[in-house]
C-alpha positions as CSV (number, residue, x, y, z in Angstrom):
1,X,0.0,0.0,0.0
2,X,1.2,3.7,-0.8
3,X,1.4,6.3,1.4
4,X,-2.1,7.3,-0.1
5,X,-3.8,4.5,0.9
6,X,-3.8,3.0,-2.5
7,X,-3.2,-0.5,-3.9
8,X,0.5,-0.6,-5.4
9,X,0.3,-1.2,-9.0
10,X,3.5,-0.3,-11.8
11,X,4.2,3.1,-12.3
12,X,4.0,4.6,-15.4
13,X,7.2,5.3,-16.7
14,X,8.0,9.5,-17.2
15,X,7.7,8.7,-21.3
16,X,3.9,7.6,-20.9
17,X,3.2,10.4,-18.4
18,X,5.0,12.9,-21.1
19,X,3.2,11.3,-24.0
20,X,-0.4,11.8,-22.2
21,X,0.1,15.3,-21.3
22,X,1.4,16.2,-24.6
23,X,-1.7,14.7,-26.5
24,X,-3.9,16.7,-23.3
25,X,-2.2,19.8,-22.4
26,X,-4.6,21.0,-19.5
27,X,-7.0,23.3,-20.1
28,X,-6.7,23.0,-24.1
29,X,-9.8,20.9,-24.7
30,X,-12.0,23.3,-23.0
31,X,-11.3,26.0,-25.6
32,X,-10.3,23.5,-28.8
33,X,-13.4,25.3,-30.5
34,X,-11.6,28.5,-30.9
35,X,-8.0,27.1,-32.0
36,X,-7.6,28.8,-34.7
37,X,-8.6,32.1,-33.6
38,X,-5.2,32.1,-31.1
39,X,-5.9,35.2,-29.3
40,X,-9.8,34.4,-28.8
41,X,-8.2,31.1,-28.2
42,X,-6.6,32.4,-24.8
43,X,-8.8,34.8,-24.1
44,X,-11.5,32.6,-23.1
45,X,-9.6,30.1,-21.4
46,X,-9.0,33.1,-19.3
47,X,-12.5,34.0,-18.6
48,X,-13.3,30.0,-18.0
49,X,-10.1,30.3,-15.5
50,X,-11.3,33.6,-14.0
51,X,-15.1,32.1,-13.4
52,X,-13.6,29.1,-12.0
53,X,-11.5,30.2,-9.3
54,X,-12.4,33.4,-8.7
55,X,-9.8,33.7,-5.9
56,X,-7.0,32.0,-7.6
57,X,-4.6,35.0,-6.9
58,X,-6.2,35.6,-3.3
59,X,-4.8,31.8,-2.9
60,X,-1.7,31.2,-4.6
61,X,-0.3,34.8,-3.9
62,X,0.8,35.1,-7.0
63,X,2.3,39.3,-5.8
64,X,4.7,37.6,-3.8
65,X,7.1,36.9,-6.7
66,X,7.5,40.3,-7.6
67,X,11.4,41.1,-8.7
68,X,12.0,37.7,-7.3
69,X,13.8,34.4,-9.4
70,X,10.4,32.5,-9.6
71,X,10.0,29.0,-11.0
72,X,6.7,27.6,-12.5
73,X,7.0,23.5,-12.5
74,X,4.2,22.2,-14.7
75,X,2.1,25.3,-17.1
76,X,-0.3,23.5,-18.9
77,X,-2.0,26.6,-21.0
78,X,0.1,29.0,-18.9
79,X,-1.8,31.2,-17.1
80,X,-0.8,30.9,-13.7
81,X,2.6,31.5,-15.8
82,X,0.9,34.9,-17.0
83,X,0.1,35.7,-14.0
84,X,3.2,35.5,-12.1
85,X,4.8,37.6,-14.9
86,X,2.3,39.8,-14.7
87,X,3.2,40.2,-11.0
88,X,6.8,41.0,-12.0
89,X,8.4,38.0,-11.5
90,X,11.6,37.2,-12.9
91,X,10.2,33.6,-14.5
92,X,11.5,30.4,-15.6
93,X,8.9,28.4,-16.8
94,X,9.6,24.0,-16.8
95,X,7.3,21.4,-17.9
96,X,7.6,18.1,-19.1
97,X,5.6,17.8,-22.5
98,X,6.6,20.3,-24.7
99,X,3.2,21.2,-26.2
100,X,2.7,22.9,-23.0
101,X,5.9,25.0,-23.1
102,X,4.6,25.7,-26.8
103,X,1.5,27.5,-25.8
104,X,2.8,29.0,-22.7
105,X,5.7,30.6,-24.9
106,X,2.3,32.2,-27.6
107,X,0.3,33.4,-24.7
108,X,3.1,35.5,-23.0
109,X,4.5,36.2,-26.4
110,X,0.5,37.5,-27.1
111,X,0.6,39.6,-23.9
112,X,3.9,41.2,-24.5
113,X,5.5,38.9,-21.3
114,X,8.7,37.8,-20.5
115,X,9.5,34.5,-19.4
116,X,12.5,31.6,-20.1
117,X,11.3,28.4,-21.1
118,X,12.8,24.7,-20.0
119,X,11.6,21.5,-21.3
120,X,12.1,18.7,-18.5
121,X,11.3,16.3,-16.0
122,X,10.7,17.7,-12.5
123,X,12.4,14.6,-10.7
124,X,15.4,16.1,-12.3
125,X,15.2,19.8,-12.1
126,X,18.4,21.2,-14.4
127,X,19.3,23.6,-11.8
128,X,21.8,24.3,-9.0
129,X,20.7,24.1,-5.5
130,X,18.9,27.3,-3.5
131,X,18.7,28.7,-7.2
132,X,14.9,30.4,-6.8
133,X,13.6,32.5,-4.4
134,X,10.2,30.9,-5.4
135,X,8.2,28.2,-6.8
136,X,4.9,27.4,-7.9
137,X,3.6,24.0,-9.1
138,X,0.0,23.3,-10.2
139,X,-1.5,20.0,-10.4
140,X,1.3,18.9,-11.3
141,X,3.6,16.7,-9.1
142,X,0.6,14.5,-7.9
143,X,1.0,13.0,-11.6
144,X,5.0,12.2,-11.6
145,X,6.1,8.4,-11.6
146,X,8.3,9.8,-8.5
147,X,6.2,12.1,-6.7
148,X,8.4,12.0,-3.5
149,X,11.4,13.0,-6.0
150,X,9.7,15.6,-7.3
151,X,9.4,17.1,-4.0
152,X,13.0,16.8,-3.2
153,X,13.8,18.4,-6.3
154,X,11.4,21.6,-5.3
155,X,13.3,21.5,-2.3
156,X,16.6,21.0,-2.9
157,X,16.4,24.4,-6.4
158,X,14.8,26.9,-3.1
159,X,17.0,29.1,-1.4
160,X,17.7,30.1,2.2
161,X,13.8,31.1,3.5
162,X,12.3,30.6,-0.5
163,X,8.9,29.6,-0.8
164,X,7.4,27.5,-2.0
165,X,3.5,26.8,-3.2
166,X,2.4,23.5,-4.7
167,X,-1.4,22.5,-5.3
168,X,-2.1,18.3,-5.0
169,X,-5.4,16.4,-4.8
170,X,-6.6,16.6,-1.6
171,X,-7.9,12.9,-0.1
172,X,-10.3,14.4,2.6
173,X,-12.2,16.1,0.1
174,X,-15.8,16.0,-0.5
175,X,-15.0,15.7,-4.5
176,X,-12.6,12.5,-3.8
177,X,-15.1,10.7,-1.5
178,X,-18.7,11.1,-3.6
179,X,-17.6,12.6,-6.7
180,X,-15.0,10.3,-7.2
181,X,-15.1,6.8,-5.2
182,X,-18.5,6.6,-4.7
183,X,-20.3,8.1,-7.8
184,X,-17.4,7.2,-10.5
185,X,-16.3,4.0,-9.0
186,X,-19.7,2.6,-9.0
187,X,-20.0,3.6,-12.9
188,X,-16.7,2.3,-13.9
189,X,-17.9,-1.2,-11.7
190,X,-21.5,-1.7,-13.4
191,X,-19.9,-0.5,-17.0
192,X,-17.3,-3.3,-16.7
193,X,-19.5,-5.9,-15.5
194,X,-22.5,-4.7,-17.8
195,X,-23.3,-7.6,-21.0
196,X,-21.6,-6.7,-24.2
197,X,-24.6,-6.0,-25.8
198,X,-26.1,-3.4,-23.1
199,X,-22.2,-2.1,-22.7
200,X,-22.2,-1.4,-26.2
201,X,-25.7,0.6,-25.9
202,X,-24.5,2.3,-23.1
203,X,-21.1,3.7,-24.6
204,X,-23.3,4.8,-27.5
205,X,-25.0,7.1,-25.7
206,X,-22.0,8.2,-23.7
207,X,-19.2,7.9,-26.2
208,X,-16.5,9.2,-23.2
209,X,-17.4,6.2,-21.2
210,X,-15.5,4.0,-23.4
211,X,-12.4,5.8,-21.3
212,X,-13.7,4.0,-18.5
213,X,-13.6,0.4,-19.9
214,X,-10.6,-1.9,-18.0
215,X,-8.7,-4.3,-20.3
216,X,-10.2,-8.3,-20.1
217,X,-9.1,-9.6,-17.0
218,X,-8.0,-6.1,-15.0
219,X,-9.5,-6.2,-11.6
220,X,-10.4,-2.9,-10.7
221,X,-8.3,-1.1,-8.1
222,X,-9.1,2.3,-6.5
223,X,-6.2,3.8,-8.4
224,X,-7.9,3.4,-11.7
225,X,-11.1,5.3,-10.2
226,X,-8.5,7.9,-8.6
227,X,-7.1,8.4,-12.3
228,X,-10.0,8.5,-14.2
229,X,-12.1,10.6,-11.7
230,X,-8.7,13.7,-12.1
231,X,-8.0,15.7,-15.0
232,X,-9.6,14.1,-18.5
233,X,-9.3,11.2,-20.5
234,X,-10.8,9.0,-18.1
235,X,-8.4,5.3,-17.7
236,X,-6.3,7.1,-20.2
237,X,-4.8,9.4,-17.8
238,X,-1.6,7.5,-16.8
239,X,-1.2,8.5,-12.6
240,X,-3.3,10.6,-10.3
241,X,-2.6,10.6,-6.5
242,X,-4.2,12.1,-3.6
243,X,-2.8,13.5,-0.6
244,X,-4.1,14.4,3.1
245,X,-2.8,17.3,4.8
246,X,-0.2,15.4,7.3
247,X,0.9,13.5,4.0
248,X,1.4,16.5,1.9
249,X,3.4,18.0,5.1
250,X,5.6,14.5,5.0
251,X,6.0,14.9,1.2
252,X,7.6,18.4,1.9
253,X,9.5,17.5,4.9
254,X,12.2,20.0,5.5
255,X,9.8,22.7,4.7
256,X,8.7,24.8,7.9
257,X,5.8,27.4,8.3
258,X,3.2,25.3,6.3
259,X,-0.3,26.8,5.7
260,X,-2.7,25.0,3.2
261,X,-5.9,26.7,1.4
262,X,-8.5,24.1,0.0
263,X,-10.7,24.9,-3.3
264,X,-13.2,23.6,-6.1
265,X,-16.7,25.3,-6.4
266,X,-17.7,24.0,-9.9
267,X,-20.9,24.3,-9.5
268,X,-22.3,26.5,-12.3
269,X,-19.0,28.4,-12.2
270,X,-19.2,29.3,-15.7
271,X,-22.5,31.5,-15.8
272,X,-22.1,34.6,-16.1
273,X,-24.7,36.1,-14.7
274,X,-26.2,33.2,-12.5
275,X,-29.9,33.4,-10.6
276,X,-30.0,34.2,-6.6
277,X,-30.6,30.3,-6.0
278,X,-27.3,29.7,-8.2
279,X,-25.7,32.3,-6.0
280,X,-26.6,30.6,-3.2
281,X,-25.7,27.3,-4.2
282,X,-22.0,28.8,-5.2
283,X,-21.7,30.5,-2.0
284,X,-22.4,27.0,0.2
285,X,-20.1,25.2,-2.4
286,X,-17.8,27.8,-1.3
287,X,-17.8,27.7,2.4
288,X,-17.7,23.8,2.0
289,X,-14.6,23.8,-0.1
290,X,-12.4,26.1,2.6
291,X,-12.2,22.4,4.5
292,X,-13.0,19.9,2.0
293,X,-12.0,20.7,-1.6
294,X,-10.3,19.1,-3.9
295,X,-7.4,21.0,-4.8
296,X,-4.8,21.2,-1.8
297,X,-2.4,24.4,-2.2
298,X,0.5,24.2,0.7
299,X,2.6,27.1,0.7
300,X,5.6,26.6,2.8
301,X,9.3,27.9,3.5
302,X,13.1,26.5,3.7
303,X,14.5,27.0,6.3
């Protein structure tokens, strides 16, 4: 058993996890109706972003890398990127499939930012030690063969009191529990045990839940619900892992002065103008998610 509480099956090696994320960068599928209009293209995966998480820069304090050597492990789209040039950070942006670094690269070149730009594997950052004053990583880590590594690495490229602010799935959240144990386990379960014939019926009128179909003979395990419940792509999606609050404090040990902020309110986060009830619903989403959401951002310090 892992340190998540999840049955110990092989790892993926860093190859698959590259190849996955550079067929999915995230965030790109949201917006792939607009891809050839490039700055529409950004634009709304902006809005989406700002509807989202209304207080993303309340909770990754993005202002605190202002005229500091920042580092942003893992960009996806790049907007947490934007934003920490925006701030005035002096950025080096790393990530692992290079699609990502290619539309991070366009957006900030769109916006008239500045940023470097690595291609590599965050178990082996390319840096010397105490190099950055900061860094920042996403929904990232949580999907490296070697998460523990990947930590260490963080670690070992921050300075003498650098900071350091990483979001991972959080295991005592509400999303994990119904969203994702009880509502898509039970799914993935009946679709694999379902007839052919009723299986086939059933993937025809959801075409995405032929994602969620194991390979003759798999037995089930909690880590393929934890994988295809995270991100996209359903069984597809090589490694997911969750952490609890005491584990992602172990997984950053050598850290001091941890504080961790807990978010997710999906519900209906993309109208623009929603009804009072919506409103209300939003709001108790809200208050829910400061204890029990689904993304985990620990910020923490060297020592």
């Amino acid at each position: 058993m892992s340190q998540t509480g999840l049955e110990t099956e092989p790892t993926p090696s860093v190859r698959e996890v590259q190849g996955y994320w550079n067929r999915h960068p995230a965030g790109a599928a949201e917006v792939e109706h607009l891809v050839a209009e490039r700055l529409a293209y950004f634009d709304e995966r902006d809005r989406q972003t700002r509807l989202l998480y209304p207080n993303l820069d309340k909770d990754y304090q993005f202002t605190r890398a202002k005229n500091k050597l920042a580092l942003e492990v893992g960009c996806g789209m790049g907007y947490n990127a934007q934003r920490l040039a925006e701030c005035g950070a002096e950025l080096i942006v790393l990530d692992l499939a290079p699609a990502a670094i290619q539309l991070t690269r366009e957006r900030l070149s769109l916006r008239n930012l500045a940023a470097y730009f690595v291609v590599a594997d965050v178990e082996k950052l390319p840096f010397e030690p105490a190099s950055f004053e900061i860094v920042f990583s996403s929904g990232v880590i949580h999907h490296s063969p070697n998460t523990e590594k990947a930590a260490r690495e963080i670690i070992r490229v921050l300075s003498e009191q650098g900071a350091a602010t990483v979001m991972v799935y959080h295991r005592n959240s509400i999303w994990y529990w119904w969203n994702i144990v009880v509502v898509l386990g039970s799914l993935i379960f009946v679709l694999n045990h379902l007839p052919n014939q009723v299986q086939n019926i059933a993937i025809a009128k959801r075409p995405h839940w032929r994602d969620l179909l194991m390979p003759a003979g798999r037995k089930l395990t909690r880590q393929d619900v934890v994988r295809a419940g995270t991100d996209f792509g359903g069984l597809q999606n090589p490694l997911s892992r969750v952490y609890t609050k005491a584990a992602a404090e172990q997984l950053f040990e050598g850290l001091m002065d941890f504080r961790f902020v807990t978010q997710f309110n999906r519900f209906r986060a993309l109208d623009e103008s929603p009804t009072l009830w919506v409103r209300v619903r939003q709001n108790l989403h809200s208050w829910l998610d400061k204890r029990w959401g689904w993304f985990l951002i620990v910020h923490a310090t060297k020592p």
